[in-house]
C-alpha positions in Angstrom: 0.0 0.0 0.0 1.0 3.3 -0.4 1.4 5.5 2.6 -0.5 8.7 2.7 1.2 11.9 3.4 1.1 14.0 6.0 -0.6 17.0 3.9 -4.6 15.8 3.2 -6.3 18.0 0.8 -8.6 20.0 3.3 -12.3 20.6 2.2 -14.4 23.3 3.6 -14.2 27.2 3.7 -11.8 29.4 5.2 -13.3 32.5 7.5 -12.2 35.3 4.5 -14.5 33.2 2.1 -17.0 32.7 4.2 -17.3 36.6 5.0 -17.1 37.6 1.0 -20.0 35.5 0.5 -22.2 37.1 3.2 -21.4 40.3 2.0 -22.3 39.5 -1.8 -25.6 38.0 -0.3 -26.3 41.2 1.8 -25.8 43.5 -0.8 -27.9 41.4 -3.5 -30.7 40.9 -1.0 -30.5 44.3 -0.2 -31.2 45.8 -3.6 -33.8 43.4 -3.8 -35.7 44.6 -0.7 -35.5 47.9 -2.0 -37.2 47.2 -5.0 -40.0 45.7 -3.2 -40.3 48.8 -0.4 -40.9 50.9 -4.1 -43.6 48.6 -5.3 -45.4 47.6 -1.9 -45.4 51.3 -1.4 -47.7 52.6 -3.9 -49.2 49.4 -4.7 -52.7 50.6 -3.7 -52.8 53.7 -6.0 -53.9 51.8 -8.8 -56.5 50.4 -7.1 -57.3 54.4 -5.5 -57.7 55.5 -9.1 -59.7 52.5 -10.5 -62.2 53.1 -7.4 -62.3 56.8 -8.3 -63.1 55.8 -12.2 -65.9 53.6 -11.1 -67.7 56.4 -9.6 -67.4 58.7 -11.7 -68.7 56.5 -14.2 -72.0 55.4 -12.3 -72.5 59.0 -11.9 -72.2 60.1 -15.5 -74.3 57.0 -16.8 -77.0 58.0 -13.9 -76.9 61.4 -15.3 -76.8 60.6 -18.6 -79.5 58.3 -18.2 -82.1 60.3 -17.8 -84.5 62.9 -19.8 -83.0 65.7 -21.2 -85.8 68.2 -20.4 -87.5 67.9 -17.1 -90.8 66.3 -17.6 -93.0 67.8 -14.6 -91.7 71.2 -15.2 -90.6 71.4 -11.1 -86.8 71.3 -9.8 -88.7 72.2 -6.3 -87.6 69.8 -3.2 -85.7 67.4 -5.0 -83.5 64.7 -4.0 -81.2 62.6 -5.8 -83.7 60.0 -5.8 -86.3 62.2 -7.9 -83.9 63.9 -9.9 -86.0 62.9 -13.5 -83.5 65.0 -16.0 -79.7 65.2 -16.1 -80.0 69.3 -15.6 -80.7 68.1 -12.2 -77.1 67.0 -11.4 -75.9 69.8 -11.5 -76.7 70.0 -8.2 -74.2 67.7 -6.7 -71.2 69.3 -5.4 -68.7 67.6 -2.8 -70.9 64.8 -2.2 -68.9 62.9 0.7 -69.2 60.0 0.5 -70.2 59.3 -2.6 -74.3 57.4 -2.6 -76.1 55.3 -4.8 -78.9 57.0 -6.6 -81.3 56.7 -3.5 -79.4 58.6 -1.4 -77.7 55.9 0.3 -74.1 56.0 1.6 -71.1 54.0 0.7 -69.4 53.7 3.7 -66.3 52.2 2.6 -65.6 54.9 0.2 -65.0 57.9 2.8 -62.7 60.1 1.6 -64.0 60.2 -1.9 -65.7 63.4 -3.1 -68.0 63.6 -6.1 -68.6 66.9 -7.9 -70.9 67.2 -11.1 -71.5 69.9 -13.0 -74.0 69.7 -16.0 -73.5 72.7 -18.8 -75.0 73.9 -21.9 -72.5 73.2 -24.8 -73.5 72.6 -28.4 -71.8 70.4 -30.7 -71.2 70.4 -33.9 -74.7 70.4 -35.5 -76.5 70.7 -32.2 -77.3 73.9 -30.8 -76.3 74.0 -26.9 -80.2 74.7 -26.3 -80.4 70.6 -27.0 -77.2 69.1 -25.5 -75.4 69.2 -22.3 -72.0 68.3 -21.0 -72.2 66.2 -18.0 -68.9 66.2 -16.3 -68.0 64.1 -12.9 -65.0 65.2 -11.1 -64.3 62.6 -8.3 -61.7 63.6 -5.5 -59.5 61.1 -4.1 -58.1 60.3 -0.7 -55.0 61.3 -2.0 -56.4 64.5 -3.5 -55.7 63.5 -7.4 -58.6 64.2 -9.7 -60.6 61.8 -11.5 -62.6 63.4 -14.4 -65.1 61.7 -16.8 -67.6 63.5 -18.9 -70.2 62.7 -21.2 -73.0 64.4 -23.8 -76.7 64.3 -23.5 -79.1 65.5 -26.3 -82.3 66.3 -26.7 -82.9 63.6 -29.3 
């Protein structure tokens, strides 16, 4: 047999190497983390704004939804629930919280504001005297503007 010398081939790390590879891992896990603070951090502002577009939208297709000339000829005492022509909503201005069509309120949706303001504008071959501008401006928590608008015309 052949003898074995005294030097073995040592497996393992030494301290230096062991410290180098914590600090590559630290660094790399760092930048990592930092991208995820970034995202995680303004993650629900998407979801603010879709909120925000979704009411504005239910307001404009209430609006926009109904007669174009007021039927009974009386704006007197109404609510949002008898509002029967879209002149009406012009009366809605920082509605907070926003509510449904009978005047109920969405709780969850506190700090939302809702602003419509119905105008007189005439289009191309419409005089204004038939078609209005219906335009929803819904305020965020955060304060940022959502604004859809719409036409109605006395067709």
């Amino acid at each position: 047999m052949k003898a074995r010398s005294s030097r073995s081939c040592a497996h393992g790390v030494t301290l230096v190497e062991l410290i180098v590879a914590i600090m590559v891992i630290g660094v790399a896990l760092a930048g990592v983390m930092v991208a995820i603070v970034r995202t995680t951090g303004s993650s629900a502002d998407p979801l603010i704004t879709t909120q925000a577009v979704a009411i504005a939208e239910a307001y404009l297709e209430e609006a926009l939804t109904k007669n174009f000339a007021d039927p009974d000829g009386s704006d007197a005492g109404e609510t949002r629930a008898t509002y029967d022509d879209v002149l009406d909503y012009n009366n809605i201005v920082a509605e907070s919280p926003p509510r449904d069509q009978g005047g109920n309120v969405f709780s969850a949706l506190t700090g939302y504001s809702v602003n419509v303001q119905v105008t007189p504008e005439a289009l191309t071959v419409i005089t204004a005297s038939n078609a209005a501008r219906v335009q929803v401006t819904v305020t965020t928590p955060a304060g940022d503007d959502v604004i859809v608008s719409g036409y109605r015309t006395n067709y």
